[in-house]
C-alpha positions in Angstrom: 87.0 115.2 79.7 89.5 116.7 77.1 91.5 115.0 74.9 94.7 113.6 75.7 97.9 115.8 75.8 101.0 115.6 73.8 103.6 115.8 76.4 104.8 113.1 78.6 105.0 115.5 81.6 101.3 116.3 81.4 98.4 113.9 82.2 96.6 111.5 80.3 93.1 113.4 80.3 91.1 115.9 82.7 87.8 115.3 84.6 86.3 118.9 85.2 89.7 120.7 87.0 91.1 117.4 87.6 94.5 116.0 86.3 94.4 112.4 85.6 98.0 111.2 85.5 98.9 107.8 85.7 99.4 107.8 90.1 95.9 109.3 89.9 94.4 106.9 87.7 96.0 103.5 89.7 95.2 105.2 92.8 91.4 105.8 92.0 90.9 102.1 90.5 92.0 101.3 93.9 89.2 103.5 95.6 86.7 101.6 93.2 87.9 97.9 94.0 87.7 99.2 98.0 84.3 100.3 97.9 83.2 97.1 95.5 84.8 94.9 98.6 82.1 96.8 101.0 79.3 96.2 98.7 80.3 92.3 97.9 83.1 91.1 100.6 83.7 87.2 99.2 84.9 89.2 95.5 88.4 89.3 97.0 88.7 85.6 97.0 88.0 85.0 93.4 90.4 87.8 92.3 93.5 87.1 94.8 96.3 85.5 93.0 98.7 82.0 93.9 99.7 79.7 91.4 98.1 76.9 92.2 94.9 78.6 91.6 96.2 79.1 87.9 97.2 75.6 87.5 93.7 74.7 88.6 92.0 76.4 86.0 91.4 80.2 86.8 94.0 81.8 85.1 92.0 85.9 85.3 94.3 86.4 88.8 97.4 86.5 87.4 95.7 90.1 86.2 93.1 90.2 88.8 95.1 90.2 91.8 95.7 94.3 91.8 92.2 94.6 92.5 92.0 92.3 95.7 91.6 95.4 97.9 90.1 95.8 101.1 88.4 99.0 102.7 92.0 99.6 103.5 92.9 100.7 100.4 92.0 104.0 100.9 95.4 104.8 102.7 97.1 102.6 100.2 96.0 104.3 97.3 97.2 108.0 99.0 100.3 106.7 99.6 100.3 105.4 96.0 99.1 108.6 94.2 101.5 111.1 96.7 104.6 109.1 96.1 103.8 107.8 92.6 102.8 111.4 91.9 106.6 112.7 92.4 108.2 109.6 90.7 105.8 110.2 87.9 107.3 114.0 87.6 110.3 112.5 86.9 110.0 109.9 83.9 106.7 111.1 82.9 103.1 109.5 82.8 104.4 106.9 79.7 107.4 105.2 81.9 105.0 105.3 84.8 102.8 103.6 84.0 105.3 100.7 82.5 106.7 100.6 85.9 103.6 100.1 87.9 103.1 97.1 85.0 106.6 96.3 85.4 106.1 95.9 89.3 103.0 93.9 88.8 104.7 91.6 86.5 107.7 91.2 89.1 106.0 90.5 92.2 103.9 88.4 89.8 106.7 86.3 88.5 108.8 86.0 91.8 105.7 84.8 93.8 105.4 82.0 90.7 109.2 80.9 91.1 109.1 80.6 94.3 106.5 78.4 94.5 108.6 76.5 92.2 110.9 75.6 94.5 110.4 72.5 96.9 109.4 73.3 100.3 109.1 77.0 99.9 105.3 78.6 98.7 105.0 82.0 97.2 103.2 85.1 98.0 99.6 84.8 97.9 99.2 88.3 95.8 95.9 90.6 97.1 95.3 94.1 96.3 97.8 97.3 95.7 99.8 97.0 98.6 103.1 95.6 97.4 102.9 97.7 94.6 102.3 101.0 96.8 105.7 99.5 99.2 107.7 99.1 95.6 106.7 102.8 94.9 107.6 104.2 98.3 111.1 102.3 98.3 111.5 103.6 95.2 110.9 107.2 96.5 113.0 106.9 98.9 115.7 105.6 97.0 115.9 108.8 94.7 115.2 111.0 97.4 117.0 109.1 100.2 117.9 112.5 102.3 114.7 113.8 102.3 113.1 114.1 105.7 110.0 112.3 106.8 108.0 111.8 109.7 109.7 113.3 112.5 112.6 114.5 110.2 114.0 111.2 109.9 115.7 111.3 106.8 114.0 108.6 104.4 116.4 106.1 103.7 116.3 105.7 107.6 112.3 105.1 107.4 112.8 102.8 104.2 115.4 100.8 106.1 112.8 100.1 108.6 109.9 99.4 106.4 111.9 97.0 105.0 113.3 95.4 107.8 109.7 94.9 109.8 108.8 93.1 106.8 111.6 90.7 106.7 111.4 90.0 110.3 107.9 89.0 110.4 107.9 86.7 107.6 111.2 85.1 109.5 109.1 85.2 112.6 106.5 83.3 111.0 108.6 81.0 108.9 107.5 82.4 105.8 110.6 82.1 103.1 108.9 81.8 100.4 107.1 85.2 100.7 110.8 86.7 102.0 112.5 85.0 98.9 109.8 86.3 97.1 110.0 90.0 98.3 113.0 90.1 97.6 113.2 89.3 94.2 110.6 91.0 93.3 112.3 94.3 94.4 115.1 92.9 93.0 113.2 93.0 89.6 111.8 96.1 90.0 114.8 97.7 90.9 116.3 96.5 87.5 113.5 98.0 85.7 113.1 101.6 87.5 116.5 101.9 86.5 115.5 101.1 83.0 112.3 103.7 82.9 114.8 106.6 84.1 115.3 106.2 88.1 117.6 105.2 90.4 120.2 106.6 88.2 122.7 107.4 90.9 122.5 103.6 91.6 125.6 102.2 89.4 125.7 98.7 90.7 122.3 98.0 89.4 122.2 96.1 86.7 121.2 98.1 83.4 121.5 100.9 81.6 119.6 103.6 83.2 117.1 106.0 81.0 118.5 109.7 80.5 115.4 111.8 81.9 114.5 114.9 79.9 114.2 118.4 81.9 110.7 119.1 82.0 110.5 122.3 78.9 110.4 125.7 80.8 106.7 127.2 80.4 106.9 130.9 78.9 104.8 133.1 81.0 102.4 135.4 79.1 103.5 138.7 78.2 100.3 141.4 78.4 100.2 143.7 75.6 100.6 146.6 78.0 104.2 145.2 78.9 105.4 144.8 75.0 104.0 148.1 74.5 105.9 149.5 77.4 109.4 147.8 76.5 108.8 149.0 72.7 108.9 152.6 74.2 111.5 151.9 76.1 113.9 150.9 73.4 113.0 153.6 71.3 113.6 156.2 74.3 117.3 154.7 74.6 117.3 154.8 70.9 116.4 158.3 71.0 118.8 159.7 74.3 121.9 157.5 72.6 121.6 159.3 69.4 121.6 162.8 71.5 124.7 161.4 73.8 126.3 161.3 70.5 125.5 164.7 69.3 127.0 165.8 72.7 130.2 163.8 72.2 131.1 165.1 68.6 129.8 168.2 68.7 129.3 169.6 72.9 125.9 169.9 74.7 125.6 173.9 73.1 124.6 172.2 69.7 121.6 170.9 70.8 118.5 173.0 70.2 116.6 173.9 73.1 113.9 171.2 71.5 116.4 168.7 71.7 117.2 169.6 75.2 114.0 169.6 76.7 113.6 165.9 74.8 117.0 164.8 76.4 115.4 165.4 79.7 112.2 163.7 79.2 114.1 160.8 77.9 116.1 161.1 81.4 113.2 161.2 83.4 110.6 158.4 81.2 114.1 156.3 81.6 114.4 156.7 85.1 110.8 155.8 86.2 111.0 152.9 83.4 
């Protein structure tokens, strides 16, 4: 591993030729929590979260539930690290990783207020997969034209997503998990916005982060180039002062040295 790197836009560390940005990092403490689910199945029940569990004495879930993950988190956690990836390109691996914490702590806090309410229950909270649909909304809100799977543009696909969710929960007469998805991307909304997304989103409440272009990289010059454009100047250098001598004083003041150098320079020029 080498040591961690200065600038936002680069990742937190390297394994071998392997960047390790924040989307990477989530996205592969997913792949661990899958393939510790095939080894000991029953582990997903003592790390889901729902408040009543809290209130009866196992408060670890409200930090464990992330890792609740199933076998099936293996698509979850592409999604996560190809989408999260180009979000993370835009506010950089600090503010990415505050919104993936920021999403937790929403869909953490709206499945606990709901369950506040009479009648309703919240979200019981298992594994990546409602922070991997926060990221993909979020996607497709900045990139909302952008075609996807059969060239649908992605708002289109978003708007569906979105939808199929809503419907089942209403089909099953689950409100408190449809109050509670939608306040949690309610609250996540709010604080993209904050960490330097959704920026063309006015009506969103808060003021949104000013991104900073990414600084261009400067491409290496060899030697032989500098060397080359050195020669080059000094060649004009060398055929202006002789133009000049021609102006003032007509080509027959040139020495026949001087000539035969004014065509070299010509030529060197010309090929140059």
């Amino acid at each position: 591993m080498s040591r961690h790197f200065a600038s936002p836009e680069d990742p937190w560390f390297r394994i071998g030729s392997v960047d390790v940005s924040t989307s990477v990092l989530v996205a592969a403490i997913g792949l661990v929590s899958g393939i510790v689910w095939v080894v000991s199945p029953e582990i997903i029940y003592a790390l889901a979260y729902w408040p009543g569990a809290v209130v009866a004495g196992e408060p670890w879930r409200i930090l464990t539930w992330p890792l609740a993950n199933t076998i099936s988190v293996v698509f979850t956690s592409l999604m996560l690290w190809y989408f999260g990836t180009e979000l993370e390109r835009l506010i950089g691996r600090t503010r990415m990783l505050w919104l993936l914490v920021g999403a937790w702590a929403g869909l953490t806090i709206a499945s606990t207020l709901v369950s506040l309410i009479p009648g309703l229950s919240g979200t019981v909270l298992a594994g990546l997969g409602l922070i991997q649909l926060a990221v993909l909304l979020l996607w497709i809100a900045e990139y909302p034209n952008r075609p996807f799977f059969f060239g649908i543009p992605a708002w289109v696909f978003g708007m569906a997503i979105v939808a199929v969710q809503a419907l089942s929960m209403i089909a099953y007469r689950d409100f408190g998990s449809l109050l509670s998805l939608v306040f949690s991307l309610i609250l996540v909304a709010v604080m993209a916005r904050r960490f330097g997304l959704l920026g063309a989103y006015d009506w969103i409440p808060g003021r949104p982060v000013t991104r900073k272009p990414a600084p261009a990289r400067t491409r290496h010059v060899p030697r032989s180039e500098v060397r080359q454009e050195m020669r080059r100047l000094s060649d004009r250098e060398q055929l202006d002062a002789l133009l000049d001598q021609i102006n003032a004083k007509g080509i027959q003041s040139l020495t026949d040295a001087q000539r035969k150098e004014l065509m070299k320079l010509r030529e060197r020029l010309r090929k140059g």
